[in-house]
N, C-alpha and C positions, 0 to 999 in steps of 0.2 A: 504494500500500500504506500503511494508516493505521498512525501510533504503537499506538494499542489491539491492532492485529493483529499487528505486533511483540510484543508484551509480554504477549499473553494465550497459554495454553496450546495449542500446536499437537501435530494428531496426527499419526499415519505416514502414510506415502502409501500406494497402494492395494493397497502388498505384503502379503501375511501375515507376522506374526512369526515368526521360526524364527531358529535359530542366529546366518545371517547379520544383523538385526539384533540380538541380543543382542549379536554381536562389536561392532560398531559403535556400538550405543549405550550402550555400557561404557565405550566408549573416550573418546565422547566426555563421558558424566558422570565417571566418576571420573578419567579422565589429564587430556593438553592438547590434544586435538583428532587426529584421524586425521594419518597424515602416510605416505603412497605405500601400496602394499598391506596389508593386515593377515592375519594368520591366523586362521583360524574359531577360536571360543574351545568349551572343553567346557561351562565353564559361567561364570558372573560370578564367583564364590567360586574356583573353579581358579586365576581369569586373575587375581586382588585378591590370591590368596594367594602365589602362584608369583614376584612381585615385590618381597614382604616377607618371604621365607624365603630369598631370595639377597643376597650382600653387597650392600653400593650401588656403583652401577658408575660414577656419576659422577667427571666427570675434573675439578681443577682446578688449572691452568696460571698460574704468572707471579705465584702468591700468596703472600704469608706469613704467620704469624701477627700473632692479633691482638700478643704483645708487638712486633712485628718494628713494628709499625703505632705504637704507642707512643711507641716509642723516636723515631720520627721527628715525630711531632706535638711532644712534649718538644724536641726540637731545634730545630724552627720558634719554640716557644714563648721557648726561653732566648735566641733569637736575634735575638726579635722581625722573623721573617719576616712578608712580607704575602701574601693572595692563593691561601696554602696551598700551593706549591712543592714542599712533598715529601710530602703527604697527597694531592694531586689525581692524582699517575698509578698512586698504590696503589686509587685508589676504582676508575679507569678500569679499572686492570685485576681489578677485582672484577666489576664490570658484564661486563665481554667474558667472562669465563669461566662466568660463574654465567648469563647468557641464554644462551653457547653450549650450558650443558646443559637448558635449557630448550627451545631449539629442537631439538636430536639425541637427545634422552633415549627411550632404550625400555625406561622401566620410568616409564612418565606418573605411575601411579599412586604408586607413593611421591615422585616430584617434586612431585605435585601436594598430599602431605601436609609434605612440610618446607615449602612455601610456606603452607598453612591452619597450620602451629605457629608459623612464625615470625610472622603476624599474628596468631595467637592473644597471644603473646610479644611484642609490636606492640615495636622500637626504630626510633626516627626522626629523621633528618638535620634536623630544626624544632629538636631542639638537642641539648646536653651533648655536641659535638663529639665526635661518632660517625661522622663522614663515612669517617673512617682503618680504621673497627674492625667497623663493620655487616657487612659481607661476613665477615670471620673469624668474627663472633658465629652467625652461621647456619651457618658448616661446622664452629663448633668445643661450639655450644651447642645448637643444633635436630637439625641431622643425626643427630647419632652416635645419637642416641635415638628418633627416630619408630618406629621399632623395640622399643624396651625400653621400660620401666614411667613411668610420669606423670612420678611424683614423682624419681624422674631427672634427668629434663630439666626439672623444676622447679627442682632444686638446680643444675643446669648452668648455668639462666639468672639465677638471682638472685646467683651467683657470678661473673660474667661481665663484665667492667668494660663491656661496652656499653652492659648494663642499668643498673650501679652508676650509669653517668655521665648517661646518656639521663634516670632517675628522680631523680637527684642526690643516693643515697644516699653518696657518697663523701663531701658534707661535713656529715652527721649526725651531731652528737655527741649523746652523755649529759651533760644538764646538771650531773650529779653527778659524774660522770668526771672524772680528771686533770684533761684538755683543757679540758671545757667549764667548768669551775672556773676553770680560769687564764684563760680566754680571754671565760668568759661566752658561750656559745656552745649552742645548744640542738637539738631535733628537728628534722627535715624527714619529714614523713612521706609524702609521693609513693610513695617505694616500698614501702610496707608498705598504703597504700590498695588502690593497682592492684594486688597481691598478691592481696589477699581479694575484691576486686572483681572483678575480672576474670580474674586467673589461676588462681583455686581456687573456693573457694566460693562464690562470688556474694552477694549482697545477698540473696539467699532464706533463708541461713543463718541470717538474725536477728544479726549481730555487731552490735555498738555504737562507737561514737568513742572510747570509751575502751577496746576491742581494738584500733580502728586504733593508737592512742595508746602501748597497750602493744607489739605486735607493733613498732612502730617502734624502740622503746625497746629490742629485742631484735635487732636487727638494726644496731645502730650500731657502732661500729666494723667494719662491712663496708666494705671500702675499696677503692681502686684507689690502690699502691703506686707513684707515676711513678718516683720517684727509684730504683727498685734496679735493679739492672743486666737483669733481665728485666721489664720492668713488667707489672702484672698484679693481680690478688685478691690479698688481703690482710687479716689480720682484726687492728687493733689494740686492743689490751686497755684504750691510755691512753684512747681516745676512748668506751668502751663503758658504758653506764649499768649501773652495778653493781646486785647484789640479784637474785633470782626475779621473774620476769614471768607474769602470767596473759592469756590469749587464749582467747577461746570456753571457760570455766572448766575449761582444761587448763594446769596450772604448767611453767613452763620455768627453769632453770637459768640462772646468768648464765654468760658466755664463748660462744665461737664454737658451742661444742655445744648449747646452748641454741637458736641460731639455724637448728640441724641439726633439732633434736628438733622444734620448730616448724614446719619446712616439711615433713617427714614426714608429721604430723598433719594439716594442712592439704590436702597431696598426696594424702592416701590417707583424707580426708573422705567421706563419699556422698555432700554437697551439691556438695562439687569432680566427685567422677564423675558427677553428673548435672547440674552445670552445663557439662564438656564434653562428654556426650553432647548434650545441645541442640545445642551448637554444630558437629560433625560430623554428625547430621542433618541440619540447615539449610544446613548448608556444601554435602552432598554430596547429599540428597534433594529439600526442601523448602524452603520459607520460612517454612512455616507445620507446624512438624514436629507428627505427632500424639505425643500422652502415650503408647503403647502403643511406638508406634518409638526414642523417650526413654526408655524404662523399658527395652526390650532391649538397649539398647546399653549403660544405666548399671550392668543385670544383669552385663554381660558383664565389664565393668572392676570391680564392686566382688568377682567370683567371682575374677577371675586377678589380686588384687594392682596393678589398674592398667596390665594388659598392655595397650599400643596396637597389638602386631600382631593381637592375637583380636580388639578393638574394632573395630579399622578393618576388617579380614575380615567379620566382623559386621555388618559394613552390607549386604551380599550379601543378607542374610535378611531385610530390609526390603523392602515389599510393592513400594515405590516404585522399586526397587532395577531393578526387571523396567519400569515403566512407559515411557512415552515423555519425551523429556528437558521437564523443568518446571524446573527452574535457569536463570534470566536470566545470563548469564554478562557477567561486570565487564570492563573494559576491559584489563586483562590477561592474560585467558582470550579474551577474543575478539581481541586481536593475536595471540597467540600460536600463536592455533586456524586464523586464517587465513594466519597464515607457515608452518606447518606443513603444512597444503592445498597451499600455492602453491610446497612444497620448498625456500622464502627460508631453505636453512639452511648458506649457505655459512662455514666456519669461518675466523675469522680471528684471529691471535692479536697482532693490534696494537692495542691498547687505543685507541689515538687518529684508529683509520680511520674516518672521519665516513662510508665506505659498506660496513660492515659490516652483517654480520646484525642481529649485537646491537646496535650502534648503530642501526641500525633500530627495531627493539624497543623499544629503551629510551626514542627519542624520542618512539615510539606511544603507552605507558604517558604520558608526559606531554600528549601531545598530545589524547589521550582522558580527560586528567581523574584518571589514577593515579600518578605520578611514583611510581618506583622506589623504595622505602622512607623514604616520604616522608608516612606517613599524617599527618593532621592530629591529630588524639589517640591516646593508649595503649590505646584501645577497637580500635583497628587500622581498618581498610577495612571497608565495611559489604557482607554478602552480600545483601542484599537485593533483589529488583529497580524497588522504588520510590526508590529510589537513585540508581539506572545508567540511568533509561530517560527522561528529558526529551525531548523535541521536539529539541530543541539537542546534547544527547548522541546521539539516532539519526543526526541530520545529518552530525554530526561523524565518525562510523563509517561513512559510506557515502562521504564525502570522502575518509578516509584507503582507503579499501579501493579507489575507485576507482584511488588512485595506484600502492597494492597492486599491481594487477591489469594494468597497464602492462607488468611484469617478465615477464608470461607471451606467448613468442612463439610456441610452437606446440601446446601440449597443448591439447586438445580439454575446451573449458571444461564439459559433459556429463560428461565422463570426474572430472575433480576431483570436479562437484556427487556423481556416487554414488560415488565411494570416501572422498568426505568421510562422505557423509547416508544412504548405500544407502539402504533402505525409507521412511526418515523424510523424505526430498525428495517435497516437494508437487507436484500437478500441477502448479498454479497457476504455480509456481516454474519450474516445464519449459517451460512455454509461454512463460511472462514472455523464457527465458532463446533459445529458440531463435528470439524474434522480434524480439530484440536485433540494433541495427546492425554492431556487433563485437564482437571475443573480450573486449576490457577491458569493456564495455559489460553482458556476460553474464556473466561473474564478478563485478561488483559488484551485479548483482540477486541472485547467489548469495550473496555475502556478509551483503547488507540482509535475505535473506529471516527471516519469524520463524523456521523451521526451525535457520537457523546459530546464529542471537541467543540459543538456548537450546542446554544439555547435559544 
């Protein structure tokens, strides 16, 4: 089986479309992959909506707050600990609770949108010692809003000492400010870049360097407070470049309000709802989204205020939405899709068990080339599939799936392929699978086939 035939568009197999693939191939584009029986669905928009109109069910175990994460990094630091002693089994057990709900989760679809915000929102362990805080940043700054309006969860993350520290707006002063007066001390504009760039309006908006410039200037004194007894957000006035700011020729006030009124504006842009609608297309239909699919989705969030339950439901009514799965799925969607096949979802809630599930998982993601929030830039992990699909990344995937495939001692490896793929499994793939010398042998051509490798 060649790389091109991996990575090129595959279609169903010789079933008609009806119900039972629409269930199936919903499950596998918009969740994380089938995992043991499924119910026939009424429709794609039923099954998208019916898991964003209920609470989130996710459970997480053994964790604290980000301040709780703080306080302890502050103590390694006053103490000049080495090695990270009291930061490393808050991270571990961030990893074991946050993939345990990844592998048991029956509600795919909104799992699989807090994981496309949080890479939208990219914070990453490459620095601003976030190792302690990433895990809270996603339950305490993504979650609660994939649900609610943009610009929300816009002010949740830019308020978020994950992001403050990740972006290094904690040590941005106004040169004109108390602070930066006494200290000579100036802008860092990281976070007010990646702001306009990539979390709202995009570079189509036409802003200039001197928005970036200003927008920074409006956002200084945003801070992460170590020293007070809850560490956390903080907005100080000494560090803050005083005077009105303009951005995209809208004036802002000086103080923390200024920096409210601005992300508002920003949040609730139509260059920002139609630079995230691109990106939920692409994420969830295409690669190559058409302008028609982009202009419905951006209709949709600029009519409700920025609602992301109508947007994300919204995507149901895209043409693609019904097709056969055309998304290359990244090496986190495809470990996760085949633990979830192969029912590798044994819970464990000992952060440091090296044969847990998640620890499984977590060392897939790395071992396939995605380490666990750990993207190389603030652009986050690329959806692409001219990305994910090398010669050397397929190999990689049929290596670890072979090992995968080990765990399974008596299911009838037929039985997985259709309640993984039902209609969408190839002959090709049936034959491949039933002329295989054994059962690990026939699950790892189930795994390699193009059919798995797309959703």
């Amino acid at each position: 089986m060649s790389i091109n035939e991996i990575t090129s568009n595959t279609s169903p197999g010789s079933s008609e479309e009806g119900e039972d693939v629409v269930s199936l191939g919903t499950i596998n584009r918009f969740g994380l992959g089938a995992s043991g029986p499924e119910q026939p669905l009424l429709s794609i928009k039923d099954w998208l909506a019916s898991q964003l109109h209920t609470t989130d069910k996710a459970s997480f175990t053994g964790v604290g707050s980000c301040a709780d994460a703080l306080i302890m990094l502050r103590t390694q630091r006053m103490n000049k600990m080495q090695g990270d002693p009291l930061i490393k089994p808050i991270f571990q057990a961030e990893v074991t609770t946050q993939l345990n709900n990844v592998l048991t989760s029956q509600q795919p679809f909104r799992e699989r949108l807090a994981w496309f915000w949080f890479n939208h929102f990219t914070v990453s362990l490459r620095q601003g010692s976030t190792r302690g805080i990433v895990g809270a940043y996603m339950r305490e700054a993504i979650r609660p809003h994939i649900t609610g309006r943009f610009v929300d969860m816009l002010v949740a993350v830019m308020q978020h000492p994950a992001m403050l520290m990740y972006l290094d707006n904690a040590s941005s002063i106004g040169p004109s400010s108390p602070v930066g007066k006494h200290y000579h001390r100036g802008l860092n504009e990281n976070l007010a870049r990646e702001c306009l760039e990539l979390h709202t309006v995009s570079p189509a908006a036409g802003y200039t360097q001197a928005d970036v410039t200003s927008f920074a200037a409006i956002l200084t004194g945003w801070t992460v407070d170590m020293k007070a007894d809850r560490p956390g957000f903080a907005f100080q006035p000494g560090k803050h470049e005083p005077g009105e700011k303009t951005v995209m020729g809208q004036t802002f006030p000086e103080g923390e309000v200024g920096g409210l009124q601005a992300l508002h504006f920003l949040g609730t842009h139509p260059s920002t709802y139609r630079h995230i609608a691109t990106k939920l297309v692409t994420h969830f239909i295409s690669d190559t989204p058409s302008p028609q699919d982009v202009s419905h989705i951006s209709g949709v969030l600029h009519d409700t205020g920025g609602d992301l339950t109508m947007a994300s439901v919204a995507l149901a009514d895209l043409p693609g939405a019904q097709r056969p799965p055309g998304k290359f799925r990244s090496p986190m969607d495809y470990a996760t899709a085949v633990m979830r096949a192969l029912s590798l979802q044994d819970i464990s809630t000992q952060p440091d068990d090296p044969h847990s599930s998640s620890h499984t998982l977590f060392s897939a993601f790395a071992g396939l080339g995605q380490p666990l929030w750990t993207a190389p830039l603030p652009n986050g992990w690329s959806d692409l599939a001219t990305d994910w699909a090398a010669p050397a990344d397929m190999l990689a995937r049929t290596d670890w799936a072979w090992r995968m495939a080990a765990h399974v001692r008596s299911e009838d490896p037929m039985d997985i392929a259709h309640a993984t793929l039902g209609p969408a499994l190839r002959q090709s793939t049936v034959t491949a699978m039933r002329q295989a010398g054994a059962r690990q042998d026939a699950l790892t051509l189930l795994f390699s086939s193009p059919e798995f490798q797309r959703r």
